[in-house]
MMTF fields as JSON, N, C-alpha, C and O atoms, coordinates in Angstrom:
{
  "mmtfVersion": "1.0.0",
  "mmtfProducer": "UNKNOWN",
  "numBonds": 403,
  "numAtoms": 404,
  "numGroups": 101,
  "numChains": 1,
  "numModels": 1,
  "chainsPerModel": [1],
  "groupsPerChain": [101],
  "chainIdList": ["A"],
  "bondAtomList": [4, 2, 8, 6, 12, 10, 16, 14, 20, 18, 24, 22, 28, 26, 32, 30, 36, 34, 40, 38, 44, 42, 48, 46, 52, 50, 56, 54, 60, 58, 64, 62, 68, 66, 72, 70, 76, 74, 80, 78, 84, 82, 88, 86, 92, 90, 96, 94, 100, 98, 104, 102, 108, 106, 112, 110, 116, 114, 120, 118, 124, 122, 128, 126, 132, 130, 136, 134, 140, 138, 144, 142, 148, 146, 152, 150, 156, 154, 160, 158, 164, 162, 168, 166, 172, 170, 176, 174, 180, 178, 184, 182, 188, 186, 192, 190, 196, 194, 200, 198, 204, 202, 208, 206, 212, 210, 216, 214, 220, 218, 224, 222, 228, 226, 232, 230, 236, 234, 240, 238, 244, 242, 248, 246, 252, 250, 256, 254, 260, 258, 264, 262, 268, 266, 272, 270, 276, 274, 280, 278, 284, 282, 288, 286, 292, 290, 296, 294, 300, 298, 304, 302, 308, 306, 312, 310, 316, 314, 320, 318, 324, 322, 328, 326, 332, 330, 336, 334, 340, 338, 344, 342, 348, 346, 352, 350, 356, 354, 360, 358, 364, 362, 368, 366, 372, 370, 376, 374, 380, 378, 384, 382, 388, 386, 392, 390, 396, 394, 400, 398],
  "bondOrderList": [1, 1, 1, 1, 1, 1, 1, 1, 1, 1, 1, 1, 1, 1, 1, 1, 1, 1, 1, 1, 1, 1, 1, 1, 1, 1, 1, 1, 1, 1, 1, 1, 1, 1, 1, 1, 1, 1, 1, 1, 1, 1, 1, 1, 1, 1, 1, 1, 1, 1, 1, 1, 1, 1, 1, 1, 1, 1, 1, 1, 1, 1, 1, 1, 1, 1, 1, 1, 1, 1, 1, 1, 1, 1, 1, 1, 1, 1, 1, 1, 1, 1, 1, 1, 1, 1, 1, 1, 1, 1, 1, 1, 1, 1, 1, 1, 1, 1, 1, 1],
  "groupList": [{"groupName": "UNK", "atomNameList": ["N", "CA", "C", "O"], "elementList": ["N", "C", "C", "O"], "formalChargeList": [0, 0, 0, 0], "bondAtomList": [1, 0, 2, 1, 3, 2], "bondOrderList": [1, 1, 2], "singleLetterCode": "X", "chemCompType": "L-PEPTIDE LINKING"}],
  "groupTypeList": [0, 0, 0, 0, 0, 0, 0, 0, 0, 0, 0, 0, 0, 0, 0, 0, 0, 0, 0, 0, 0, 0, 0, 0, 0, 0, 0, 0, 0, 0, 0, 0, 0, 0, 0, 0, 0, 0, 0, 0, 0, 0, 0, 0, 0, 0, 0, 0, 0, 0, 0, 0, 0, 0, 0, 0, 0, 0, 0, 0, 0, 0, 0, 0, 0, 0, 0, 0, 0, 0, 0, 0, 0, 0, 0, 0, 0, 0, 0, 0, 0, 0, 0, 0, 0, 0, 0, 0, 0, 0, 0, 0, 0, 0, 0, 0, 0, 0, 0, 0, 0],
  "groupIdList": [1, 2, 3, 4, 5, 6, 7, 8, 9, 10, 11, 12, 13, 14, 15, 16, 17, 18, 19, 20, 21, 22, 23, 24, 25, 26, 27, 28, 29, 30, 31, 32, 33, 34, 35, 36, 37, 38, 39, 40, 41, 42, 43, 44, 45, 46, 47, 48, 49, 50, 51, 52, 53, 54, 55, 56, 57, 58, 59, 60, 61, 62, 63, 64, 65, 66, 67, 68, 69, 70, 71, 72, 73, 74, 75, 76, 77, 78, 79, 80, 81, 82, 83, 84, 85, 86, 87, 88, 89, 90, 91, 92, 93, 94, 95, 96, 97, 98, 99, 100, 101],
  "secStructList": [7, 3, 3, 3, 3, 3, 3, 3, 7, 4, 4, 4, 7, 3, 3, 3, 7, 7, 7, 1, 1, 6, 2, 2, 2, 2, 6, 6, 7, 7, 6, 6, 6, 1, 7, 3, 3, 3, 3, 7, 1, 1, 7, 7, 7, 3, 3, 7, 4, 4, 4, 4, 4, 6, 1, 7, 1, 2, 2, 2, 2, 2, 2, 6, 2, 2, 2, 2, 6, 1, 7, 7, 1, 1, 4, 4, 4, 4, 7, 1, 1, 7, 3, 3, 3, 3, 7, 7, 3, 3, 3, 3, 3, 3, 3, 7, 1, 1, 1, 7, 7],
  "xCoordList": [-1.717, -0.779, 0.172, 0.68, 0.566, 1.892, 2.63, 2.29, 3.803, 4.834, 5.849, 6.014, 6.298, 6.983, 7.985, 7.843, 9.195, 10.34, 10.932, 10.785, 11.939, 13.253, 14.165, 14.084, 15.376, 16.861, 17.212, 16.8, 17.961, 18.485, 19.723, 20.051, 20.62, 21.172, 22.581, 23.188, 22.858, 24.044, 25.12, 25.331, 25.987, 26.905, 26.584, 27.401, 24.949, 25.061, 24.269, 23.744, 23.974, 23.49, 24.229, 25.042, 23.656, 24.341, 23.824, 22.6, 24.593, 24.378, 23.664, 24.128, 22.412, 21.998, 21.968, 21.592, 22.653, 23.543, 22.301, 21.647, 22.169, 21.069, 21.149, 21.774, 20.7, 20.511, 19.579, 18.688, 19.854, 18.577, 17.38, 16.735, 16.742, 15.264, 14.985, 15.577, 14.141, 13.422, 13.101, 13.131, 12.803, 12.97, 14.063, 13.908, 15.169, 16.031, 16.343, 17.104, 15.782, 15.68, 14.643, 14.851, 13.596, 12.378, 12.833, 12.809, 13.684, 14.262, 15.35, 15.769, 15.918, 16.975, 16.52, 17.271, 15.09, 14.476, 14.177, 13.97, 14.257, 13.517, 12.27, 12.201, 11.63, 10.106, 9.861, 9.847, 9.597, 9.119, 10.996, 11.15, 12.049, 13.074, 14.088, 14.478, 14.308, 15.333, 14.333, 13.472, 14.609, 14.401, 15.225, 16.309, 14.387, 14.744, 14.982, 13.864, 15.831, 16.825, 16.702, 17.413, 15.96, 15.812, 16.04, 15.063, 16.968, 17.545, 17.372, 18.009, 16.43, 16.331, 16.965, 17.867, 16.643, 16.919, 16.295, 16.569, 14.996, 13.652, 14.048, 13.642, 14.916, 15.172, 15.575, 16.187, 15.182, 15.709, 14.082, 13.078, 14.43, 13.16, 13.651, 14.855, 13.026, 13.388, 12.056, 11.615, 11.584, 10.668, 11.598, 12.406, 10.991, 11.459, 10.698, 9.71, 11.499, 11.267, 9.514, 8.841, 9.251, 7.97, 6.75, 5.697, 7.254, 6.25, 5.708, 4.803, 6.549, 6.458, 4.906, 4.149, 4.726, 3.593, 2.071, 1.037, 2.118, 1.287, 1.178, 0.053, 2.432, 2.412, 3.548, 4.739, 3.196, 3.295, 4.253, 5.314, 3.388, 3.855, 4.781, 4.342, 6.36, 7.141, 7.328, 8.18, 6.21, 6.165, 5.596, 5.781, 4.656, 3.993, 4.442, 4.144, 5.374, 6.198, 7.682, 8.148, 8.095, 8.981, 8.073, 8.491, 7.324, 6.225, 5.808, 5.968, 5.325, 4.951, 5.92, 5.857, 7.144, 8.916, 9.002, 9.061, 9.022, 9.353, 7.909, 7.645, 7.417, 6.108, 6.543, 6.488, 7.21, 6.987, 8.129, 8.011, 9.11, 9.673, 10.002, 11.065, 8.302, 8.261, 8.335, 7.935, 8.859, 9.223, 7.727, 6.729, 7.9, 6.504, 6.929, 8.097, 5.703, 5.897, 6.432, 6.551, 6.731, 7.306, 8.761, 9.419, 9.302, 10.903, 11.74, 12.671, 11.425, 12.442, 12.438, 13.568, 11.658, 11.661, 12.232, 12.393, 12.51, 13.076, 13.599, 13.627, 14.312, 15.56, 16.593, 16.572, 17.478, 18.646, 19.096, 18.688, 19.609, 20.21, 19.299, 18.44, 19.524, 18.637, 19.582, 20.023, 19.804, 20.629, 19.905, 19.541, 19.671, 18.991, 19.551, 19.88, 19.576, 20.682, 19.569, 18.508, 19.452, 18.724, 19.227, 20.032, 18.972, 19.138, 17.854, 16.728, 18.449, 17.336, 17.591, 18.574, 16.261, 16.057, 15.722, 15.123, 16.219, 15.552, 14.144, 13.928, 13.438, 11.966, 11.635, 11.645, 11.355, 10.891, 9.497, 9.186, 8.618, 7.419, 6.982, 7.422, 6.315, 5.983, 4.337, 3.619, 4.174, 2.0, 2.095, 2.663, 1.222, 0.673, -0.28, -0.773, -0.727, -2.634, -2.701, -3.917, -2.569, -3.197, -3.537, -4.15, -2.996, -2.81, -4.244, -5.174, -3.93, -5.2, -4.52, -3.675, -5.259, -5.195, -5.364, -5.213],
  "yCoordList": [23.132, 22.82, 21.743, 22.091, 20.533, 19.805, 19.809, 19.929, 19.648, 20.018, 18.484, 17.867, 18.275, 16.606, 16.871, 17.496, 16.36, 16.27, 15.03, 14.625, 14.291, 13.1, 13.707, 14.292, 13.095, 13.293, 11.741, 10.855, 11.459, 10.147, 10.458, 11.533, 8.945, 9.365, 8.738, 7.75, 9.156, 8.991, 7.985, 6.964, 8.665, 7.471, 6.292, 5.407, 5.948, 4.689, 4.234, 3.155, 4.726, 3.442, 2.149, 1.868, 1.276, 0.198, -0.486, -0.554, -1.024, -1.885, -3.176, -3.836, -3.487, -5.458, -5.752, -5.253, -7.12, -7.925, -9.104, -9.099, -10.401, -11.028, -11.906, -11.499, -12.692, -13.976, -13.179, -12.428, -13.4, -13.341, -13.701, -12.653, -14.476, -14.749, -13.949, -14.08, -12.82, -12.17, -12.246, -11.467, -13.757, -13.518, -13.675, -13.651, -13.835, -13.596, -12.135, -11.753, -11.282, -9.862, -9.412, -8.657, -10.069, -10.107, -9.979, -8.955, -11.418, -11.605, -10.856, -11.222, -9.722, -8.978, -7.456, -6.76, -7.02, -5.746, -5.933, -6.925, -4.795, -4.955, -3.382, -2.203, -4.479, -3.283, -2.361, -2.839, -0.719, -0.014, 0.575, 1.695, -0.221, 0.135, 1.148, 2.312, -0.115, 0.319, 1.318, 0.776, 2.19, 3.47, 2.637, 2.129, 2.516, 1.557, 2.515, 2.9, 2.921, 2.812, 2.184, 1.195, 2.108, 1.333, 1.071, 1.356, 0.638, 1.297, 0.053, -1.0, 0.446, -0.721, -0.081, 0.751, -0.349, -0.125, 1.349, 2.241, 1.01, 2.283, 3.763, 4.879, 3.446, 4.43, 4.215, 3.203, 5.41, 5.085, 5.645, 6.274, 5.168, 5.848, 5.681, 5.481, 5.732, 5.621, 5.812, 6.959, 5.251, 5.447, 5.182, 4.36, 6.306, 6.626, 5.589, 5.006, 5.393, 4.132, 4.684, 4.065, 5.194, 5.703, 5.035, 4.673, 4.935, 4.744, 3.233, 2.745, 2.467, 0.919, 0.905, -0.063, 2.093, 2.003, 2.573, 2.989, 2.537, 2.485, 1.341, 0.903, 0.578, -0.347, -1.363, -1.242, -2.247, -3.081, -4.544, -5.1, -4.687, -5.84, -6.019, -6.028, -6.225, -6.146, -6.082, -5.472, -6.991, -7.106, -6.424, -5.921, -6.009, -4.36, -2.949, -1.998, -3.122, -2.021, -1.803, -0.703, -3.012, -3.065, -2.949, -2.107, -3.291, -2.782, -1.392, -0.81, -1.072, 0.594, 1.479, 2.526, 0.619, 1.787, 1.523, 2.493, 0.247, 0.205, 0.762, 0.415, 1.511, 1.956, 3.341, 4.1, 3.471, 5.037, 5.64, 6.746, 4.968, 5.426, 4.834, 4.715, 4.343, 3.316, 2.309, 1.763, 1.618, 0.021, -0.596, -0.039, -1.727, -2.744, -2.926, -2.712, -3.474, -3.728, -5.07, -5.198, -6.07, -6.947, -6.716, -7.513, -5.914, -5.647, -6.097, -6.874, -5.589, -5.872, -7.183, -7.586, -7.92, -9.67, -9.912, -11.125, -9.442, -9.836, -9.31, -9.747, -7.907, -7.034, -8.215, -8.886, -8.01, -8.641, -7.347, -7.498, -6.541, -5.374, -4.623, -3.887, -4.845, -4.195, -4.027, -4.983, -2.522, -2.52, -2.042, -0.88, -2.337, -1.616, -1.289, -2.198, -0.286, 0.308, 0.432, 0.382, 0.554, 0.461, 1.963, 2.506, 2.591, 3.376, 3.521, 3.199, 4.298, 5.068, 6.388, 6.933, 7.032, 8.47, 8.685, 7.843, 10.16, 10.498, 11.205, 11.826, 10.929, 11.817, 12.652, 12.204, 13.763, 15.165, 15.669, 16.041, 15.78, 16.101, 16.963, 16.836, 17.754, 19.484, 19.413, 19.26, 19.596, 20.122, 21.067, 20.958, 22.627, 23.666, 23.19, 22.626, 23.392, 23.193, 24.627, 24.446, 25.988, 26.5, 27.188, 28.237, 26.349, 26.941, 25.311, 25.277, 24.456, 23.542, 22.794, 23.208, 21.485, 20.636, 20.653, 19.623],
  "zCoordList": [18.239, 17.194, 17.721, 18.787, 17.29, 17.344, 16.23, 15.053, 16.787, 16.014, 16.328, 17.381, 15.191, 15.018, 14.195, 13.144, 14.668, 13.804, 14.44, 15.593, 13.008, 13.455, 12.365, 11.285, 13.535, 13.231, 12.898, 13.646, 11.791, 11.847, 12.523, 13.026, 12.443, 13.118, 12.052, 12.465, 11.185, 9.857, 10.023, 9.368, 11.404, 11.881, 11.961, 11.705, 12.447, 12.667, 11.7, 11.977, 10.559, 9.737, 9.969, 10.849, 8.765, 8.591, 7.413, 7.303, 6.478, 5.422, 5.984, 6.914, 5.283, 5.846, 4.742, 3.682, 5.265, 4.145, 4.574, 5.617, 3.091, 3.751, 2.34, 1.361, 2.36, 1.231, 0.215, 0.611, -1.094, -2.21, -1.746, -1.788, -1.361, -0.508, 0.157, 1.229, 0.12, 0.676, 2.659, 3.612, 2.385, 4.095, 4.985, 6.205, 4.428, 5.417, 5.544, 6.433, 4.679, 5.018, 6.249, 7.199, 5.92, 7.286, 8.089, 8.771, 8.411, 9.655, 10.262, 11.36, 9.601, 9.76, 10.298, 10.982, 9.858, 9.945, 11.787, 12.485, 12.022, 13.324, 13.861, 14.207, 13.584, 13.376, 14.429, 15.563, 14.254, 15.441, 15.885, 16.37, 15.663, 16.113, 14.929, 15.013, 13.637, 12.751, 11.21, 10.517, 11.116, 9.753, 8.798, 9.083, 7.234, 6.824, 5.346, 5.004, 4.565, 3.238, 2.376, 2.546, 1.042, 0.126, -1.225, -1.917, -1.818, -3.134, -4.177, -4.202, -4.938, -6.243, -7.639, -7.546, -8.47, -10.372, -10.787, -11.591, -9.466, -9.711, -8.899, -9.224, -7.805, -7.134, -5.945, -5.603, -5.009, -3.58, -2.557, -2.89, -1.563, -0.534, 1.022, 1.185, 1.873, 3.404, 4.174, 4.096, 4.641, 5.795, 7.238, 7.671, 7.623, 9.609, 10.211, 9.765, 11.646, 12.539, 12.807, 13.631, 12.476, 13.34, 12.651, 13.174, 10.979, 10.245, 10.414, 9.738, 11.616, 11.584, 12.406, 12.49, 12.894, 13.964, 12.654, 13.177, 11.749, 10.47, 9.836, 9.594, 9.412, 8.347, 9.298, 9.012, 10.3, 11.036, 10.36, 10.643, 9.554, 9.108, 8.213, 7.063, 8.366, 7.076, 6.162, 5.516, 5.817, 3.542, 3.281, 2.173, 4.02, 3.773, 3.742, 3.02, 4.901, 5.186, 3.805, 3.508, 3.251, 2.411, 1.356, 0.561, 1.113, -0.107, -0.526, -1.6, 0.419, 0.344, -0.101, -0.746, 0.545, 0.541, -0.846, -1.601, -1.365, -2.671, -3.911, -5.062, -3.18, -4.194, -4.418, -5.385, -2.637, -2.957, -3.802, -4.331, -3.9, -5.347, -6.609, -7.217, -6.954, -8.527, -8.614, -9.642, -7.624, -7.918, -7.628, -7.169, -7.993, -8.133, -6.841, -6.519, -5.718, -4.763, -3.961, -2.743, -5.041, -5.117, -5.12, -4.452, -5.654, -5.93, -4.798, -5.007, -3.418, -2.306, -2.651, -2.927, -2.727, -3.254, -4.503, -4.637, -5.224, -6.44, -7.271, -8.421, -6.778, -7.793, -7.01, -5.978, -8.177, -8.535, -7.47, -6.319, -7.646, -7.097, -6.314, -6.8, -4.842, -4.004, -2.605, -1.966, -2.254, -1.452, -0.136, -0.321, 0.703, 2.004, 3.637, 4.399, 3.891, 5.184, 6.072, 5.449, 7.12, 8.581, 9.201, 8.445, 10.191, 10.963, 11.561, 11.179, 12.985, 14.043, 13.909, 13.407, 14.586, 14.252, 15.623, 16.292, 16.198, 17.486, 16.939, 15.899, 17.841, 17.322, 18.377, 19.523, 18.155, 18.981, 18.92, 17.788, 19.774, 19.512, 20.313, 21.456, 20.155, 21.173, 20.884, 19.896, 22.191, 21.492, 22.364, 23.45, 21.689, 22.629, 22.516, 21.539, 23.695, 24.306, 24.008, 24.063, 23.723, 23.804, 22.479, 22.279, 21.656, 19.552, 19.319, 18.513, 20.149, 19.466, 18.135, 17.341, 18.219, 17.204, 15.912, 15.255]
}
């Protein structure tokens, strides 16, 4: 059995502030490190720093976030109103060898 949990970590979010153009948001994310907060018209979502090691590539990774709660996957690119906060999460992971996979 493994067992996986993350803690964000609240205090330190942070608001990213960034031009209407989409990539100066790119350039602001930092992949594998920052848990990313996503709030459009459609809703809100968050993927943990962990999930960067799945969906690698930014516009993908901001895509998916904005799918997974309704928005077209374009939106991080082009809501008028799109607010997005960053944070890290500690991650904890336990395996018994003797409960098995």
């Amino acid at each position: 059995m493994h067992l996986s949990a993350a803690k964000d970590t609240p205090a330190e979010r942070r608001l990213l502030t960034f031009c209407t153009r989409g990539d100066d948001l790119l350039r602001k994310l930092r992949p594998g490190i920052d848990g990313v907060i996503l709030a459009t018209t459609y809703g809100t979502s968050t993927f943990l720093p962990q999930v960067w090691e799945e969906l690698s590539d930014p516009e993908v990774f901001l895509g998916e976030l904005c799918r997974k709660h309704g928005a077209p996957s374009s939106a991080w690119r082009t809501q008028a109103l799109l607010r997005v906060e960053v944070y890290q999460a500690n991650h904890f992971s336990e395996s018994d060898p003797g409960l098995g996979d």
